[in-house]
C-alpha positions in Angstrom: 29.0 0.0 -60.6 29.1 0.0 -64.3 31.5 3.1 -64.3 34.0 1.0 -62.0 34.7 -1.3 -64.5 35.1 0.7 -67.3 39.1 1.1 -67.7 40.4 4.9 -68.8 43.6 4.3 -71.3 43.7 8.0 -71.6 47.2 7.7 -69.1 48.7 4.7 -71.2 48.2 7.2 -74.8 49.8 10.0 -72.4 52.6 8.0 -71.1 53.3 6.9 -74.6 53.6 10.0 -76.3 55.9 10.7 -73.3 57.8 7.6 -74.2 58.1 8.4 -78.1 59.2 11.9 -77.3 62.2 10.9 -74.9 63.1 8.0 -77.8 63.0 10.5 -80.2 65.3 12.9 -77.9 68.0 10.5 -77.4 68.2 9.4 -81.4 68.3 12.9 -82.5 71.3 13.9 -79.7 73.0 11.0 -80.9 73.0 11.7 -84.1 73.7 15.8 -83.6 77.6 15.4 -83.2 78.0 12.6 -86.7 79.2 15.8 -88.8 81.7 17.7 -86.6 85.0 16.3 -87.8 87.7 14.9 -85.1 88.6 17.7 -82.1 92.3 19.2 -82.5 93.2 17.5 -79.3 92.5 14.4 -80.8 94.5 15.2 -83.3 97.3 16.4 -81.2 97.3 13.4 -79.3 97.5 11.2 -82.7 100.4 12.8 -83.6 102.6 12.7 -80.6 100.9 8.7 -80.4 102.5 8.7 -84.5 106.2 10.5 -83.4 106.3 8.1 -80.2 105.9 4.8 -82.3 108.4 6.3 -84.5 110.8 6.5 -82.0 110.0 3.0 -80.4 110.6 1.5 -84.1 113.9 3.9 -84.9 115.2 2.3 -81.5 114.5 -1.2 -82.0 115.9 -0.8 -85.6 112.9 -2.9 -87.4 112.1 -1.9 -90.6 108.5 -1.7 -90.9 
């Protein structure tokens, strides 16, 4: 009877190493892409986004 109410935590330490280690998964993903610089079709798409204001500024003559 004695060995019923003895609790076993071994499964809460197991589940939270699991825990840290999926944490620590996701911070270091999210951190993996910080250095790459900006794609080139982001870059194309800022400078058509640049050329179009352009244009909507040359047509409505302001002077900006």
């Amino acid at each position: 009877m004695a060995e019923e109410q003895t609790k076993d935590y071994s499964n809460y330490y197991i589940g939270g190493i699991i825990l840290v280690a999926i944490i620590g998964v996701f911070l270091l993903k999210s951190r993996e892409t910080e250095h790459l610089a900006p794609s080139v079709g982001a870059q194309v798409t800022d400078q058509a986004f640049q050329a179009a204001n352009q244009k909507r500024k040359a047509s409505k003559n302001t002077f900006e």
